[in-house]
C-alpha positions in Angstrom: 10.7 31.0 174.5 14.1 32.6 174.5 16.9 30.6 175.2 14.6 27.0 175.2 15.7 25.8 172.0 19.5 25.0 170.8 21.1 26.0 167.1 22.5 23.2 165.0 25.5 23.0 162.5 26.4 21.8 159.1 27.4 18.6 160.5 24.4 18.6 162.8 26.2 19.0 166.0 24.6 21.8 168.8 26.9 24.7 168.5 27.6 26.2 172.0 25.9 29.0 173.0 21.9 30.8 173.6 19.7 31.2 171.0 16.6 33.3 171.6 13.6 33.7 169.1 11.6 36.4 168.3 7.9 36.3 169.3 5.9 34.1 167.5 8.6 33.3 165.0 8.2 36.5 163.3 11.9 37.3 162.9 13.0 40.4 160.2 16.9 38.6 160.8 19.6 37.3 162.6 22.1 38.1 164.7 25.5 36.4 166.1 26.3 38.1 169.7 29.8 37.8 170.8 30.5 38.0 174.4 33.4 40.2 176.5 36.5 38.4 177.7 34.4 37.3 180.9 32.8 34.8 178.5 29.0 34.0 178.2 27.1 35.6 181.0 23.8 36.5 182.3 24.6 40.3 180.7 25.4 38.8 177.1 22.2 36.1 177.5 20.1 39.1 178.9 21.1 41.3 175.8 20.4 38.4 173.3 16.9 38.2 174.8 16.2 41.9 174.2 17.0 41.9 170.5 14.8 39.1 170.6 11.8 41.1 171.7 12.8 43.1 168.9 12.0 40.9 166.7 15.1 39.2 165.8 16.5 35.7 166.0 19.4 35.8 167.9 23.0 33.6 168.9 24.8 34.5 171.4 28.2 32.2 170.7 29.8 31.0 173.3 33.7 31.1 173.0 34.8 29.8 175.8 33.4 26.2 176.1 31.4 27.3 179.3 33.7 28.8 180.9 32.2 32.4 183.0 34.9 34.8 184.7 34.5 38.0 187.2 37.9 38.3 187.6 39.9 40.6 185.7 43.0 38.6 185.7 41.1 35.3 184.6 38.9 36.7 181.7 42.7 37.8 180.7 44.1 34.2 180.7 41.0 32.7 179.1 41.0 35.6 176.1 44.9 34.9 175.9 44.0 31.0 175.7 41.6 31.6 172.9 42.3 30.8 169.6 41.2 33.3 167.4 41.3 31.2 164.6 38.8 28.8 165.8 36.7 31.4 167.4 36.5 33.3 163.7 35.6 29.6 162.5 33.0 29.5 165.1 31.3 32.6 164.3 31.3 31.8 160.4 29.3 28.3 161.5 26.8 29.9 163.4 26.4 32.9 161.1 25.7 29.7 158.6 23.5 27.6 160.6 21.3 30.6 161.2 21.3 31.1 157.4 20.1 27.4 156.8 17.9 27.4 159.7 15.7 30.1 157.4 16.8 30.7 154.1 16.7 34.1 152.9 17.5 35.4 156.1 20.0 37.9 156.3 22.3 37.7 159.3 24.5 40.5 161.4 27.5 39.8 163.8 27.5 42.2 167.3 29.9 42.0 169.9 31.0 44.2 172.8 34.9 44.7 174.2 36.4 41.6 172.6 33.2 40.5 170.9 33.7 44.2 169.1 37.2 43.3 168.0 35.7 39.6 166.6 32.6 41.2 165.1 35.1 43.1 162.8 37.6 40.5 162.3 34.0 37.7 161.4 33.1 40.8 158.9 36.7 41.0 156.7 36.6 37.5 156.6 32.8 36.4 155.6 31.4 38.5 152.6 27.7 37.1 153.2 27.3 39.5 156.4 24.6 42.0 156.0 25.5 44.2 159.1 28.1 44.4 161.7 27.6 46.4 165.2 30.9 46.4 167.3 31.2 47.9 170.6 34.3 49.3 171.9 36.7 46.6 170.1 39.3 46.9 167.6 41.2 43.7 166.3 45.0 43.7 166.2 45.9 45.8 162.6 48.5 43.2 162.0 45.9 40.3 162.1 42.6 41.9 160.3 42.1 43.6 157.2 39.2 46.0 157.9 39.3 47.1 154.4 37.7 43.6 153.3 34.6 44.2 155.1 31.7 45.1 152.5 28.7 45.0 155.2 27.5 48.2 156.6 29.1 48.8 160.1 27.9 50.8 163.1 30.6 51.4 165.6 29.7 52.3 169.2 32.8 53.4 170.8 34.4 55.4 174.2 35.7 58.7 174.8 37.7 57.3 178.1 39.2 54.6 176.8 42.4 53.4 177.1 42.4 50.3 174.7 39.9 51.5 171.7 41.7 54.7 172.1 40.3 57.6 170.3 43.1 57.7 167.8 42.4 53.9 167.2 39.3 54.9 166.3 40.3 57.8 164.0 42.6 54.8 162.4 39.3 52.2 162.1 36.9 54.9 160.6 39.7 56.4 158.0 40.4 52.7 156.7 37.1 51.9 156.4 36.3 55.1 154.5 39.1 54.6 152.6 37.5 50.8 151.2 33.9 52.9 150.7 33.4 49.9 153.4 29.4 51.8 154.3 30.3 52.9 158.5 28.7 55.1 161.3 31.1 55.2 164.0 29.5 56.9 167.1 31.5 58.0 169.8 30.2 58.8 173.6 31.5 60.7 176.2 31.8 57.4 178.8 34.5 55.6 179.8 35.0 51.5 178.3 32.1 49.5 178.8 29.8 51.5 179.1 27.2 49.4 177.9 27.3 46.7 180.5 24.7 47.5 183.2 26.0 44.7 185.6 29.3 47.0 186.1 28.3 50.3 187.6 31.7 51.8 188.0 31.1 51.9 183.9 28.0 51.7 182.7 26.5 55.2 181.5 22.8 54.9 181.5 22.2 58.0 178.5 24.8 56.5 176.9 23.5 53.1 176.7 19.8 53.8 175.7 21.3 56.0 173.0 23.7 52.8 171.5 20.8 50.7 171.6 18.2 53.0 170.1 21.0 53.6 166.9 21.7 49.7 167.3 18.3 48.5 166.9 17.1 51.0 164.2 20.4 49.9 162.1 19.7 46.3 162.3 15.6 46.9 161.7 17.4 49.0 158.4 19.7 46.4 157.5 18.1 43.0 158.2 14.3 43.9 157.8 
């Protein structure tokens, strides 16, 4: 049952987070979910579930040792608090234990908002990826190379956005093309977020269904 059972590192310690299973343990893959800056909620554990009933196993990481935020301000502090460097280290041991778990499985990174901008910073820095699926998050140029990444990428990004701005994502698509790094980029005429069904001020219902058809058929593609 999704969610019942817990994933294990190297070192054998219980790495923080959800892990749902597929149906009847008939997995094509694996995917690490990253969360948004308000940390590892019912919306992140509820999208790890669906992929699940896709047929995937699925991680979603948690990043902020438990802590859950609806407050704007706070999810700020506890993203500034973060350290990105652990967090990247995080994702590389659970993109590991889920390789061990079942060898021969081939394993994607997702993430949405800041999950987005540490899907692509997980896929510059670990070669083994097979996919990567950020929504609506760019990492800081200065910080990430996207021009290491060699996994094929599917970018789900905002019109109305005023962080992933469209010229930022102009910027992302160009480098990428540039490294022959293999990327769809869609872009949708919503606002930031639009994903997240818990938030209606943002969520764009179309929009949604459509990332999550392209998302599931790309990870089918790449992980099946």
């Amino acid at each position: 049952m999704a969610g019942q059972t817990k994933l294990t590192g190297k070192q054998g310690q219980a790495l923080a987070g959800h892990l749902s299973e597929a149906p009847g343990g008939t997995a094509r893959g694996a995917v690490v979910l990253i969360h948004e800056w308000w940390g590892l909620n019912d919306h992140i554990r509820g999208i790890a579930d669906r992929l699940a009933r896709e047929g995937f196993t699925v991680f979603a990481t948690d990043l902020y040792g438990g802590r859950v935020t609806k407050d704007a301000k706070e999810a700020e502090q506890l993203l500034g608090a973060m350290d990105w460097g652990k967090a990247a280290a995080d994702l590389r041991a659970a993109t590991e234990a889920l390789r061990e778990r079942a060898p021969g499985t081939k394993v994607a990174i997702m993430g949405f908002c800041m999950g987005g901008a540490l899907t692509l910073l997980a896929a510059a820095n670990d070669p083994q990826l097979d996919a990567a699926v950020p929504f609506y998050g760019i990492p800081p140029e200065s910080g990430v190379d996207v021009t290491r990444i060699r996994c094929p990428v599917l970018g789900h990004f905002a019109q109305q956005d005023d962080w992933c701005t469209p010229d930022r994502v102009d910027t992302l698509e160009k480098k990428l093309k540039s490294a022959n790094v293999p990327a769809e980029i869609h872009r949708y005429d919503a606002g930031h977020a639009f994903f997240n069904d818990t938030r209606p001020e943002v969520y764009s219902r179309d929009n949604a269904e459509k990332a999550w058809q392209r998302t599931v058929s790309f990870l089918h593609a790449k992980l099946g």
